[in-house]
C-alpha positions in Angstrom: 0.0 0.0 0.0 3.0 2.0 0.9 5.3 1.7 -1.4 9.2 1.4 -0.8 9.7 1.6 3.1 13.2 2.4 4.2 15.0 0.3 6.7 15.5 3.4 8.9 11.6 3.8 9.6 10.5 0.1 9.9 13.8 -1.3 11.4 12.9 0.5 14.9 9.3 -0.8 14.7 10.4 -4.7 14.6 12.9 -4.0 17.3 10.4 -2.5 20.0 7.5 -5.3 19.3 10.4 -8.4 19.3 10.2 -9.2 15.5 13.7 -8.2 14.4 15.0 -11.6 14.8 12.9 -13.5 13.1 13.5 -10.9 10.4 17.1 -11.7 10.4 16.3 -15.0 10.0 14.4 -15.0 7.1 16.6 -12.3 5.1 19.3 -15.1 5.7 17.4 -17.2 4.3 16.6 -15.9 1.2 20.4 -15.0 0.9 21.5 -18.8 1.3 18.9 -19.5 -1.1 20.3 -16.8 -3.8 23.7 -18.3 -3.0 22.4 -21.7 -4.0 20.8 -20.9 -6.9 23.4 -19.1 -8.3 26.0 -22.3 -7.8 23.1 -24.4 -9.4 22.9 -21.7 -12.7 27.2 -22.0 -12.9 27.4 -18.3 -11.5 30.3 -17.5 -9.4 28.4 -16.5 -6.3 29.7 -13.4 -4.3 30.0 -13.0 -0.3 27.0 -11.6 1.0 26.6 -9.7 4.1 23.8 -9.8 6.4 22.8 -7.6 9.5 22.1 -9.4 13.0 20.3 -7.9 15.1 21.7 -7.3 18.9 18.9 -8.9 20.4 20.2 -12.1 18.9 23.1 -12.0 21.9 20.5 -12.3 24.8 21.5 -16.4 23.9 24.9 -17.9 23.5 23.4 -20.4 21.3 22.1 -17.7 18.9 23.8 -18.7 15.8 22.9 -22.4 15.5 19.5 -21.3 13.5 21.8 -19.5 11.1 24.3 -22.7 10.8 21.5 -25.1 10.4 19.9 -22.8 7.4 23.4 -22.4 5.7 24.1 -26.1 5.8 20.3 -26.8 4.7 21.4 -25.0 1.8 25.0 -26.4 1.5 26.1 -23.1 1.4 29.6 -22.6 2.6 30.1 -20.7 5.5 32.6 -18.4 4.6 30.6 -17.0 1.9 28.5 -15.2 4.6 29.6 -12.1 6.4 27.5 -11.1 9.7 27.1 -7.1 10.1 27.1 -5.9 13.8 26.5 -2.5 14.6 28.4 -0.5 17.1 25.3 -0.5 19.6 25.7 -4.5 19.9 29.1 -3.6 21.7 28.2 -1.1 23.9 25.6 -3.0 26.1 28.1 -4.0 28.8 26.4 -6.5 30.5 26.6 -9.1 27.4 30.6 -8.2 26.0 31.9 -11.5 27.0 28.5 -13.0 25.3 29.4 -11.1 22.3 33.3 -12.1 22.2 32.0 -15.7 22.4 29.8 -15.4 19.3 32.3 -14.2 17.2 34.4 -16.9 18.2 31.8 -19.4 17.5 31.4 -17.2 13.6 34.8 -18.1 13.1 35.0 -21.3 14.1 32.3 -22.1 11.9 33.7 -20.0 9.2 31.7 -17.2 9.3 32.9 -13.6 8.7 31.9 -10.8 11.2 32.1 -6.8 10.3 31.3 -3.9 11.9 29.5 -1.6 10.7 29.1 2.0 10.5 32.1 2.6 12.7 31.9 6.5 13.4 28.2 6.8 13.4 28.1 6.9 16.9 30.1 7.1 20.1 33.1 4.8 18.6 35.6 3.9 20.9 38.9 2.1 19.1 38.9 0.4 22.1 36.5 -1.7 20.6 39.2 -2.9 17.6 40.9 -4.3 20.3 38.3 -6.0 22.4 36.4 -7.6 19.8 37.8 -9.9 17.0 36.2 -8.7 13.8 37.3 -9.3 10.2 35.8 -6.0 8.4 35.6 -2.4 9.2 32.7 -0.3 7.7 34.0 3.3 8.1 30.8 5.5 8.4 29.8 7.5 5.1 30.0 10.1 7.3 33.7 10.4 7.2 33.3 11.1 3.4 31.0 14.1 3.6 33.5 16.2 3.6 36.9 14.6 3.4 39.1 17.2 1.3 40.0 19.4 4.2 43.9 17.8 5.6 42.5 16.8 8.8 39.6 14.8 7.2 42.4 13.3 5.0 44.9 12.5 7.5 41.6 10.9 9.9 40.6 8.5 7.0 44.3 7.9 6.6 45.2 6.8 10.4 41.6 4.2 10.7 42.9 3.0 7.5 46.5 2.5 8.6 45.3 1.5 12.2 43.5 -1.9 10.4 45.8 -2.5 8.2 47.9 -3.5 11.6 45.5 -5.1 13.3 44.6 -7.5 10.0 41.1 -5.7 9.7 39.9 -5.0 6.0 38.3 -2.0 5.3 35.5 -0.9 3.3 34.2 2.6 2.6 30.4 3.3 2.8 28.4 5.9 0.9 31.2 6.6 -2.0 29.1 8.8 -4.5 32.1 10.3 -6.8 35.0 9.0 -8.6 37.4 11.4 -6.3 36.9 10.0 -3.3 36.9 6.7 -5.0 40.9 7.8 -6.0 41.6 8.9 -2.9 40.7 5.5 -0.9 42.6 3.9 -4.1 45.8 5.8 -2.7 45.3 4.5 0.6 44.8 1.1 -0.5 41.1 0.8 1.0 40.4 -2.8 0.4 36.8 -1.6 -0.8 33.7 0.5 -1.0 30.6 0.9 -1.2 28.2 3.5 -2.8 26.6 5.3 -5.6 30.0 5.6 -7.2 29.2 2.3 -8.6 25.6 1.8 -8.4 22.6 2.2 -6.1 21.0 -0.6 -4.2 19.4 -2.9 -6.4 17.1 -5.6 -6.3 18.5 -9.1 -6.8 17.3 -9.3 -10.2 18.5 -5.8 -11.7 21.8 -6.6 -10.0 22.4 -10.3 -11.8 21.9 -7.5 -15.1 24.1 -5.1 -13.8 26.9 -7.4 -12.7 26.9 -9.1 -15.9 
């Protein structure tokens, strides 16, 4: 009736009446189901990154749903990425909870990101507490990035996960400048506009072709 909804105004709502896990659940689902279609068509499937929610830490048993629908799909493991947002970290009374999961992701294979780093209250204190594989820098830190300062910022996270074995990927890249500049600093990717808008699974099997 409504049209396109974005994620920003309906995410909140399945979060405050309990419904955002089992929406997690089912948007993995359809991605391990892409994933096996495209092996059965011969198409070189792509990783493919998937939020989780933080109310999916109130168990420590909280990823076998997601093992058992990857392996009812014989996709492989590695093939996923999990996206945690900053606010999963924060809530102090489940950090050991959350160090534990990511464990388990990566004993099972799984990749683990986090995303929109700068968005919020970031502390790099959590680059050292939690084990992730990816950093999303925030698109905010590309607003504005021509000014030295903005530079030499973008510069140092860069650097800073380059030492600690952490890829990075740049969100919300619109123009073909930044994109150069990030090339310079040896970015491992991005994200954004720059290369095309979000697209629906269809359009995108057109586009990438």
């Amino acid at each position: 009736e409504k049209g396109f909804i974005f994620p920003s105004d309906f995410i909140p709502l399945f979060e405050k009446n309990g419904k955002i896990c089992q929406l997690d659940l089912f948007m993995f689902e359809e991605v391990c189901a892409l994933l096996k279609r495209w092996s059965a068509e011969g198409k070189n499937p792509v990783p493919v990154s998937v939020n989780l929610s933080r109310q999916h830490f109130q168990s420590s048993r909280c990823l076998e749903p997601f093992i058992e629908t990857a392996d009812k799909y014989g996709v492989a493991h590695e093939m996923i990425e999990f996206e945690l947002t900053e606010s999963i970290f924060f809530d102090y009374g489940q950090i050991n909870r959350v160090k534990d999961v990511i464990r388990q992701m990566h004993e099972q294979r799984f990749r683990c990101s986090l995303d929109d780093f700068g968005s919020g209250f970031s502390s790099l204190g959590l680059l050292k507490e939690f084990d992730v594989d990816v950093l999303k820098l925030d698109r905010l830190f590309f607003l504005d990035m021509y000014s030295e300062k903005a530079k030499d910022v973008i510069a140092c996270l860069i650097d800073l996960a380059k030492r600690l074995h952490v890829k990075t990927v740049a969100e919300g890249i619109e123009d073909s400048r930044q994109l150069e500049y990030l090339r310079s600093l040896h970015c491992d990717m991005v994200q954004g506009y720059v290369f095309s808008r979000p697209l629906p699974v269809q359009e995108y099997e057109g586009w990438i072709s």
